[in-house]
LUMBA-794604 format. One record per atom (N, C-alpha, C, O, CB): residue in one letter; x, z, y. Coordinates in steps of 0.2 Angstrom, whole numbers, padded with zeros to 4 digits, always signed. Glycine has a CB too. Layout:
# LUMBA-794604
aXZY...
//
This chain:
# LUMBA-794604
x+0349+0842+0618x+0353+0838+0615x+0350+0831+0614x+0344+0831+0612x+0356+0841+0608x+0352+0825+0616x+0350+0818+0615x+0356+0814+0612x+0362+0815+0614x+0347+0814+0621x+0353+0810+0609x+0355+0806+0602x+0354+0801+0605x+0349+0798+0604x+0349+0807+0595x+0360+0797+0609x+0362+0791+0613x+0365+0785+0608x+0368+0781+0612x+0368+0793+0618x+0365+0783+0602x+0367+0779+0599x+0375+0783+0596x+0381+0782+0597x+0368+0773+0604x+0372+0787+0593x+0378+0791+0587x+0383+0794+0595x+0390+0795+0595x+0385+0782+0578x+0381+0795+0600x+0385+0801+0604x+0380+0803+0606x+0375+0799+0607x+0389+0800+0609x+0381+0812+0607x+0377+0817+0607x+0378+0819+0614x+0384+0820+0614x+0378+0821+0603x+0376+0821+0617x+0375+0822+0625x+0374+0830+0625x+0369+0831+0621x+0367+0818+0629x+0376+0835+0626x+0374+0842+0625x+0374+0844+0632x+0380+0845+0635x+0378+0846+0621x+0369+0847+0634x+0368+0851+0641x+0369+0859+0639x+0367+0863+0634x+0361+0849+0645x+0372+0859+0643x+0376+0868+0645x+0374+0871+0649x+0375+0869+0655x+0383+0869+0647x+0371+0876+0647x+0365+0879+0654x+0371+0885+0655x+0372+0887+0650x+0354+0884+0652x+0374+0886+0659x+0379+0893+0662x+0372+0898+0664x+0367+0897+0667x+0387+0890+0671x+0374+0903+0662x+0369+0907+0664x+0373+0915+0667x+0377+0919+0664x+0363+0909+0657x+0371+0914+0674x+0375+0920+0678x+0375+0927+0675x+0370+0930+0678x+0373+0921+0685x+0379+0932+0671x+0379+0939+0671x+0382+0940+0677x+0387+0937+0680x+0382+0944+0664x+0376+0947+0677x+0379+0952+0685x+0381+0959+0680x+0378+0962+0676x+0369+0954+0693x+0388+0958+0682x+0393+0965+0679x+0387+0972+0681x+0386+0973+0687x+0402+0965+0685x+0385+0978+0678x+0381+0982+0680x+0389+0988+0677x+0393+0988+0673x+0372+0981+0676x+0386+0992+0683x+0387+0998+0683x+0387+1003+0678x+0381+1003+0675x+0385+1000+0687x+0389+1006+0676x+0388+1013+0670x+0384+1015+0673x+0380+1015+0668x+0393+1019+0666x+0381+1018+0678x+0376+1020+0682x+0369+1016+0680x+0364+1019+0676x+0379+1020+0689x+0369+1010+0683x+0364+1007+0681x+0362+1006+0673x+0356+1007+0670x+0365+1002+0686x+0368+1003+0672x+0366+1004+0661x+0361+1009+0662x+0355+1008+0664x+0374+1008+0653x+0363+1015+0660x+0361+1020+0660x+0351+1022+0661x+0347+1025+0658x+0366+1022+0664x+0352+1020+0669x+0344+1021+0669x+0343+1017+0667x+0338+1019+0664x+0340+1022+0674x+0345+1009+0667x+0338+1005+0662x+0338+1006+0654x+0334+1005+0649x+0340+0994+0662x+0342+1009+0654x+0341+1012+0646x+0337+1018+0645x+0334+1019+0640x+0348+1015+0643x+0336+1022+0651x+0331+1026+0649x+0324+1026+0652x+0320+1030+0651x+0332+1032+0651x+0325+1018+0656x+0318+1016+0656x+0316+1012+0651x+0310+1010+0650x+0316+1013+0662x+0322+1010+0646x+0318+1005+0640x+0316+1012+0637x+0311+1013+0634x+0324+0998+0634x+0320+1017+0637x+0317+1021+0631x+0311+1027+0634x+0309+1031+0629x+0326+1026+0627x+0308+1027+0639x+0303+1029+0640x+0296+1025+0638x+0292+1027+0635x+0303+1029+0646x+0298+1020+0641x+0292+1016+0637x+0292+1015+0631x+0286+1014+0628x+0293+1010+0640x+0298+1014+0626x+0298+1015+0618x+0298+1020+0618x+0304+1020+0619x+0303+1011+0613x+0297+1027+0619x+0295+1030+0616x+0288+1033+0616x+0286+1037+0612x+0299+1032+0618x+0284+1030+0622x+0278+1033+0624x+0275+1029+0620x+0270+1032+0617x+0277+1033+0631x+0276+1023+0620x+0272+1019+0612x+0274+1023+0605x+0269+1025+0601x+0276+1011+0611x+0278+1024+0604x+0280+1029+0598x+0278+1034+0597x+0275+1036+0592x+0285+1031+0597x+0278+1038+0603x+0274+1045+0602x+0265+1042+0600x+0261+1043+0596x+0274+1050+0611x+0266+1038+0606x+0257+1039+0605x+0254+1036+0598x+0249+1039+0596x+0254+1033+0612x+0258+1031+0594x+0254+1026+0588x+0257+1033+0584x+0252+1035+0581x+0257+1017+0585x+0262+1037+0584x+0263+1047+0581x+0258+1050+0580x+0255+1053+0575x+0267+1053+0586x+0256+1049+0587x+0249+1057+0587x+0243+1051+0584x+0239+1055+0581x+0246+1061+0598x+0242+1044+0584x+0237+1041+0582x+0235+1042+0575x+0230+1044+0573x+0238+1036+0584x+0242+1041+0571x+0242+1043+0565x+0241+1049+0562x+0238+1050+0557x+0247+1041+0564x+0245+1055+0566x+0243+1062+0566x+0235+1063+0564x+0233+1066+0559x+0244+1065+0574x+0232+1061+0568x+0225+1061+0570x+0220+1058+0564x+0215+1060+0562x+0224+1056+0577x+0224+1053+0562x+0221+1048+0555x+0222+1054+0550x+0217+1057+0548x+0225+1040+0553x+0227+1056+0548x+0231+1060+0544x+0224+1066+0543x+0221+1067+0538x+0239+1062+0549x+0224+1069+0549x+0221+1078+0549x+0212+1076+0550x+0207+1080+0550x+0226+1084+0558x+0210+1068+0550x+0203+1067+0551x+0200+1066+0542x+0196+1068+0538x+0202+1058+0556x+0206+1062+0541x+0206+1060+0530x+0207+1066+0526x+0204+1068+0521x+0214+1053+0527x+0212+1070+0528x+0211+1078+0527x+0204+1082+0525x+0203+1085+0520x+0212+1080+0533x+0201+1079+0531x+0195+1084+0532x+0188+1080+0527x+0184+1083+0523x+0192+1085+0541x+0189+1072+0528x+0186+1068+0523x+0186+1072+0517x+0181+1074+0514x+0188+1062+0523x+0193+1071+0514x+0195+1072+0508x+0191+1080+0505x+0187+1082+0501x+0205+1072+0507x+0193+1083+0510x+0190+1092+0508x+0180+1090+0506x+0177+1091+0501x+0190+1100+0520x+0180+1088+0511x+0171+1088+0510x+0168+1084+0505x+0162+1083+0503x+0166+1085+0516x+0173+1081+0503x+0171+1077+0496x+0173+1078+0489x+0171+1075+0484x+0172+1072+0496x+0178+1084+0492x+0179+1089+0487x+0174+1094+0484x+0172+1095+0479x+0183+1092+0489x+0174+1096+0491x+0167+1103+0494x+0159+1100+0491x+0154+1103+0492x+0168+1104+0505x+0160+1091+0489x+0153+1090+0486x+0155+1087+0479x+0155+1081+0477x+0148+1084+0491x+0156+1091+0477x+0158+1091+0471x+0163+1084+0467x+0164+1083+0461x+0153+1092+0468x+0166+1081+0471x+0170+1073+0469x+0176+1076+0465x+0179+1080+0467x+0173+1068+0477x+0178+1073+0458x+0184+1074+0455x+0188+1071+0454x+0186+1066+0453x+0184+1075+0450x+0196+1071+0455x+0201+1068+0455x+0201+1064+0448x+0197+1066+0443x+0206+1072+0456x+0205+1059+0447x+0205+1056+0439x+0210+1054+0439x+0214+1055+0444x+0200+1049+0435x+0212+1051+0433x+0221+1051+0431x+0226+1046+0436x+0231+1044+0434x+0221+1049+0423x+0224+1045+0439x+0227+1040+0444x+0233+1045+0450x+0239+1046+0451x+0219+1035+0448x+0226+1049+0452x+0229+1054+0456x+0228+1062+0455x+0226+1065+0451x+0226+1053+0462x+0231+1065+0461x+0229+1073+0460x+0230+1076+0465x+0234+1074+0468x+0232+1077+0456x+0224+1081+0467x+0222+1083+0474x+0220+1090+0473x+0219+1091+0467x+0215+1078+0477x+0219+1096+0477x+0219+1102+0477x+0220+1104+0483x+0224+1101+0487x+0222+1104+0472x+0215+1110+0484x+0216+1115+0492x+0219+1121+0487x+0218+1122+0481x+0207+1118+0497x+0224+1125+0491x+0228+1129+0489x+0227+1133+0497x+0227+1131+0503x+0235+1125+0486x+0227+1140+0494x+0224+1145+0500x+0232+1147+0501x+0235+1147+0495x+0218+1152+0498x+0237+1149+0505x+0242+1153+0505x+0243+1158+0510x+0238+1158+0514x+0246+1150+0504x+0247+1162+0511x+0248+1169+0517x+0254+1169+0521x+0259+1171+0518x+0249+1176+0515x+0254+1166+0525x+0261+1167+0528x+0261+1173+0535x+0256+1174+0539x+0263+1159+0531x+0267+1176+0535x+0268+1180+0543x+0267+1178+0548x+0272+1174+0548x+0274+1181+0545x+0264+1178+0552x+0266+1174+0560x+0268+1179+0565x+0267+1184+0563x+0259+1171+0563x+0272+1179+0571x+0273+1185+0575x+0267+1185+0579x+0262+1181+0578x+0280+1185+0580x+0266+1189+0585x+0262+1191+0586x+0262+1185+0596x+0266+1182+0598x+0263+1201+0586x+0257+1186+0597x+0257+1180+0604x+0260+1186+0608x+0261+1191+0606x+0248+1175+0607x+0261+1183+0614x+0264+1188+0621x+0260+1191+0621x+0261+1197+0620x+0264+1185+0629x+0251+1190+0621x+0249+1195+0623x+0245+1198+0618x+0240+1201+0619x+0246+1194+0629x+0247+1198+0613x+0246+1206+0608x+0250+1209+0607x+0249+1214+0603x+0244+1207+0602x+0257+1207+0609x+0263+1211+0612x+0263+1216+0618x+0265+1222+0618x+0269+1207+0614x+0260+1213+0621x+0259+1215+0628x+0254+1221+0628x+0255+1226+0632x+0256+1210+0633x+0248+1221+0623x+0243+1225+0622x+0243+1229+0617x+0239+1234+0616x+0238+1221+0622x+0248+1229+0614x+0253+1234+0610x+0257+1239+0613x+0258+1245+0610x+0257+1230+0606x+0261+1238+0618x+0262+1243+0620x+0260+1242+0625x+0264+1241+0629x+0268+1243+0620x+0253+1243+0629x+0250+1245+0633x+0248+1252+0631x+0247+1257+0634x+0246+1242+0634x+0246+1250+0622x+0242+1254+0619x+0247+1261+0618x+0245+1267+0620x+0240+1251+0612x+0253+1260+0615x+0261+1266+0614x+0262+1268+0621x+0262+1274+0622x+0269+1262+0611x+0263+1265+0624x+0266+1269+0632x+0262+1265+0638x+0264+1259+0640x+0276+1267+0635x+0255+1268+0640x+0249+1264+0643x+0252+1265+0651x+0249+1262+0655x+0240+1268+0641x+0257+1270+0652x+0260+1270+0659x+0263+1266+0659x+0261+1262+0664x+0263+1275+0661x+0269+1263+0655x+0274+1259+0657x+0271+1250+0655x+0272+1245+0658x+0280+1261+0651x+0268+1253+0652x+0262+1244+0651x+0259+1244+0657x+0260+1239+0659x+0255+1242+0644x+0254+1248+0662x+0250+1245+0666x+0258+1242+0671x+0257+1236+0673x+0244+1251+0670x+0263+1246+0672x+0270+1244+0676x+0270+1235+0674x+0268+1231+0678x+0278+1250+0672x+0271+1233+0667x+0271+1228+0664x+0267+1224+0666x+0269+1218+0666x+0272+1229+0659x+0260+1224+0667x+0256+1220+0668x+0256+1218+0674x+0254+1212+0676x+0251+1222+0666x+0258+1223+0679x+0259+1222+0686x+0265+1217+0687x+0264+1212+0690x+0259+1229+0691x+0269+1219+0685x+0277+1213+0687x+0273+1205+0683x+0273+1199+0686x+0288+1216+0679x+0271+1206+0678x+0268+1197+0673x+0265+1197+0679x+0270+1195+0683x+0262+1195+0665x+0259+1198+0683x+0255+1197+0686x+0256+1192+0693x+0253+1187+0696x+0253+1202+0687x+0264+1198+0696x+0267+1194+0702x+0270+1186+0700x+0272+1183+0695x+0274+1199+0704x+0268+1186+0707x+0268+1179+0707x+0277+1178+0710x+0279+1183+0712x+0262+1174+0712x+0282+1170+0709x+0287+1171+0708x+0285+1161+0711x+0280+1157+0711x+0290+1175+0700x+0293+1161+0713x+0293+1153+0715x+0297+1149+0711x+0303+1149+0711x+0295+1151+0722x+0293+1144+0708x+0296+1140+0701x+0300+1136+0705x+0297+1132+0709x+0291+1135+0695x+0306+1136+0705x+0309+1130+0708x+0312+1126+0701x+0315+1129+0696x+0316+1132+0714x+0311+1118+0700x+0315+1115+0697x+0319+1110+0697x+0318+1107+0703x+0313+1115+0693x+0323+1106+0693x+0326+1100+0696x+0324+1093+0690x+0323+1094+0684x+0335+1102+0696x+0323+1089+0692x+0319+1085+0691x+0325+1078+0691x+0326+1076+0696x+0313+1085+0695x+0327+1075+0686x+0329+1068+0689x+0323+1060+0690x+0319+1057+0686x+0334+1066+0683x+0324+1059+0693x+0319+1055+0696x+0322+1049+0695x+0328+1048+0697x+0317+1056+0704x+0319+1043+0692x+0322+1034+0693x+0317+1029+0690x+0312+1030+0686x+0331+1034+0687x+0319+1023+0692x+0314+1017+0692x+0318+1012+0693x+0324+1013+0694x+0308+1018+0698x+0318+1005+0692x+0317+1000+0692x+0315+0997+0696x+0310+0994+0694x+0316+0999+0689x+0318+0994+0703x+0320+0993+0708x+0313+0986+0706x+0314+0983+0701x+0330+0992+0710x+0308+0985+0712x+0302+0979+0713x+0307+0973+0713x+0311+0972+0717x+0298+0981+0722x+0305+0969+0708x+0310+0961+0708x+0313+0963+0703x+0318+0960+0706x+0316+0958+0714x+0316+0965+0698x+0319+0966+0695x+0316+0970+0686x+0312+0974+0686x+0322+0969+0699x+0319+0967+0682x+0315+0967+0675x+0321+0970+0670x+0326+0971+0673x+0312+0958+0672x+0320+0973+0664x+0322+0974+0658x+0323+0967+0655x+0319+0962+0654x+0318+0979+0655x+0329+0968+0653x+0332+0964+0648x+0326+0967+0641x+0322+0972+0640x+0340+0966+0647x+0329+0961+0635x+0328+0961+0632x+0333+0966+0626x+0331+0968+0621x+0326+0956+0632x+0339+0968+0628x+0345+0969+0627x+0344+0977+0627x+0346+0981+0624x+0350+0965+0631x+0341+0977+0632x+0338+0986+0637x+0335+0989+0630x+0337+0993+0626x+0329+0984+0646x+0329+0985+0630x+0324+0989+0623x+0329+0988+0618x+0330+0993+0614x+0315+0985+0619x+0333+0982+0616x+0337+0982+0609x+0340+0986+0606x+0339+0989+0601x+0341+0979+0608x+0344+0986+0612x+0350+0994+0611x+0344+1000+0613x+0346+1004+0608x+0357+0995+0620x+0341+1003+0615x+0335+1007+0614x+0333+1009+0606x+0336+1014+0604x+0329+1003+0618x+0329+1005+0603x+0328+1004+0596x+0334+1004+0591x+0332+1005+0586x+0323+0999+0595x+0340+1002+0592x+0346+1004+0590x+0349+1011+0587x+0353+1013+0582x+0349+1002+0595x+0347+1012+0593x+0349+1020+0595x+0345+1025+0590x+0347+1030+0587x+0346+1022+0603x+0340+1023+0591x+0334+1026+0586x+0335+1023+0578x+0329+1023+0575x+0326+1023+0588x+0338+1022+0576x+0341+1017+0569x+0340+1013+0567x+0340+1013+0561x+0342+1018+0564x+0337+1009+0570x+0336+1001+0568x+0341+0997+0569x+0345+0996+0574x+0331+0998+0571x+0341+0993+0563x+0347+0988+0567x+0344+0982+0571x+0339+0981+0573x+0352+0983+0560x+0350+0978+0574x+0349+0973+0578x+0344+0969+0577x+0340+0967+0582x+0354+0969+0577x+0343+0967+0570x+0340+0960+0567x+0331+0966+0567x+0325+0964+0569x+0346+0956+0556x+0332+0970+0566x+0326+0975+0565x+0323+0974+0572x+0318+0971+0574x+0327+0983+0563x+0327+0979+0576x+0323+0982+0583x+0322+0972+0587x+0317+0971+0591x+0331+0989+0589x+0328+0967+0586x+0324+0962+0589x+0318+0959+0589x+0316+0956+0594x+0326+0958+0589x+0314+0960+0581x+0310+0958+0580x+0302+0962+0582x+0297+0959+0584x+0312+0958+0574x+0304+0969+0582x+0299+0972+0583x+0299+0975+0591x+0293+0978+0593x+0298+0977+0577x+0304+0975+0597x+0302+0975+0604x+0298+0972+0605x+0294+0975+0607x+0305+0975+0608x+0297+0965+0606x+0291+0961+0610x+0283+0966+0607x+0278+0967+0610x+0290+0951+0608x+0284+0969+0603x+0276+0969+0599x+0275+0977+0602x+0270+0979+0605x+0276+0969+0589x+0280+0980+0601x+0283+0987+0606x+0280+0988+0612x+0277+0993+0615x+0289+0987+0608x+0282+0980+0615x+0281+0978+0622x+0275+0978+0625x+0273+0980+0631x+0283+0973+0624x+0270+0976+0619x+0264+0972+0619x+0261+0977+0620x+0256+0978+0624x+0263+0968+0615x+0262+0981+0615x+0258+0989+0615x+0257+0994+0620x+0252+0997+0622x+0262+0992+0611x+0265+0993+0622x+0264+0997+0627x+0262+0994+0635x+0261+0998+0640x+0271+1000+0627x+0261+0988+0636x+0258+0985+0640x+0249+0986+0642x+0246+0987+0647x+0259+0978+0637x+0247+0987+0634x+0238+0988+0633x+0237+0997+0632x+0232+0999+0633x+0235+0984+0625x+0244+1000+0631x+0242+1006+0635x+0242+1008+0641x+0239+1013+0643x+0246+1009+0633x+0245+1003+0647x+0247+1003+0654x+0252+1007+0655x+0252+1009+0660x+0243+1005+0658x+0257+1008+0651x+0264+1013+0649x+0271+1008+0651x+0276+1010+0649x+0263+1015+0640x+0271+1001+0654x+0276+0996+0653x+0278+0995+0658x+0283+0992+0659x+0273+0990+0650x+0274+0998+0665x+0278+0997+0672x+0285+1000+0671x+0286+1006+0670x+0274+1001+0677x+0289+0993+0673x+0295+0996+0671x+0297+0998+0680x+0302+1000+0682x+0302+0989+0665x+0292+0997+0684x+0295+0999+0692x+0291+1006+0692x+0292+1010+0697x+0294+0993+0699x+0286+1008+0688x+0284+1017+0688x+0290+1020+0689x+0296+1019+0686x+0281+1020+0681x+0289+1026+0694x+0293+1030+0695x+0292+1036+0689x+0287+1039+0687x+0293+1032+0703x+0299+1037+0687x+0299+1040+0679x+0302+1049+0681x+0305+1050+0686x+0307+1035+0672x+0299+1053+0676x+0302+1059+0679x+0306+1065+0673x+0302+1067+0669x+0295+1063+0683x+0313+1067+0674x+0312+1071+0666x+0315+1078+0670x+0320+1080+0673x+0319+1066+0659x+0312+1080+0668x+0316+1088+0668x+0323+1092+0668x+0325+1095+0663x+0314+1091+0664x+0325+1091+0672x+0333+1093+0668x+0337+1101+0669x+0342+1104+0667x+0340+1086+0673x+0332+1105+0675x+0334+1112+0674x+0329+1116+0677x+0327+1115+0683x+0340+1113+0677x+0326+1122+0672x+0323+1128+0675x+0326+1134+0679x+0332+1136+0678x+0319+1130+0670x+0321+1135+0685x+0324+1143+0686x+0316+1147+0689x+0316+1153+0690x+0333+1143+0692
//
């Protein structure tokens, strides 16, 4: 805008949208949300990790004799729970009750078999970038609002850039059926 003697000149940049396909929405939406998610997961398990390390701090400084004071309150509590049994102490269970029909059983697990599966495969055509709009609606989805998720995708971005997780032209792979 310039300020010509009390008239204002305003330039108007027109900026071309290319009408996109429900098809295309779609995969850049699951490549914004690959990449936000892989950042999420990962700073998840980072945290995880902080979480079950300060844990173990907290125990041994329990375990050297350190006492809680009136601020807070801390305690190991032993408890028992059920768990079922894995495959193979199922497996070795009734090996044990019917050791004929279990060696039978161990021979069928053993055979081998041809996993076929189906895979959807998609990427983000070389020349071509994510919107900002892409991650918006992404972090949207996940419940942030507008004014939220605008703020915090570039840092998202950034993150996921220094993980090497931001190739938005990697070819992406999700699982969509076993047999």
């Amino acid at each position: 805008m310039i300020n010509n003697n009390n008239y204002y000149i305003v330039y108007v940049y027109e900026e071309i949208m290319v009408e996109r396909l429900e098809l295309e929405k779609r995969v850049r939406k699951s490549i914004a949300g690959d990449i936000t998610s892989k950042v999420l997961k990962s700073l998840g398990d980072k945290g995880d990790r902080r979480l079950k390390k300060g844990a173990k701090e907290i125990v041994n400084l329990l375990n050297e004799g350190e006492e809680p004071n009136y601020r807070f309150c801390v305690e190991i509590k032993k408890t028992k729970e059920e768990k079922a049994r894995t495959l193979r102490e199922g497996i070795n269970a009734f090996k044990k009750k019917y050791s004929r029909y279990g060696n039978i059983l161990e021979g069928l697990i053993a055979e081998k078999r041809i996993k076929r599966n189906k895979n959807l495969v998609y990427r983000l055509n070389k020349g071509y970038k994510l919107s900002e709009e892409d991650y918006v609606q992404v972090m949207m989805d996940l419940g942030f609002e507008k004014r939220e998720a605008s703020a915090m995708y570039p840092h998202i971005l950034a993150f996921s850039e220094r993980l090497g997780k931001a190739d938005e032209q990697l070819e992406r792979t999700i699982l969509i059926s076993k047999s």
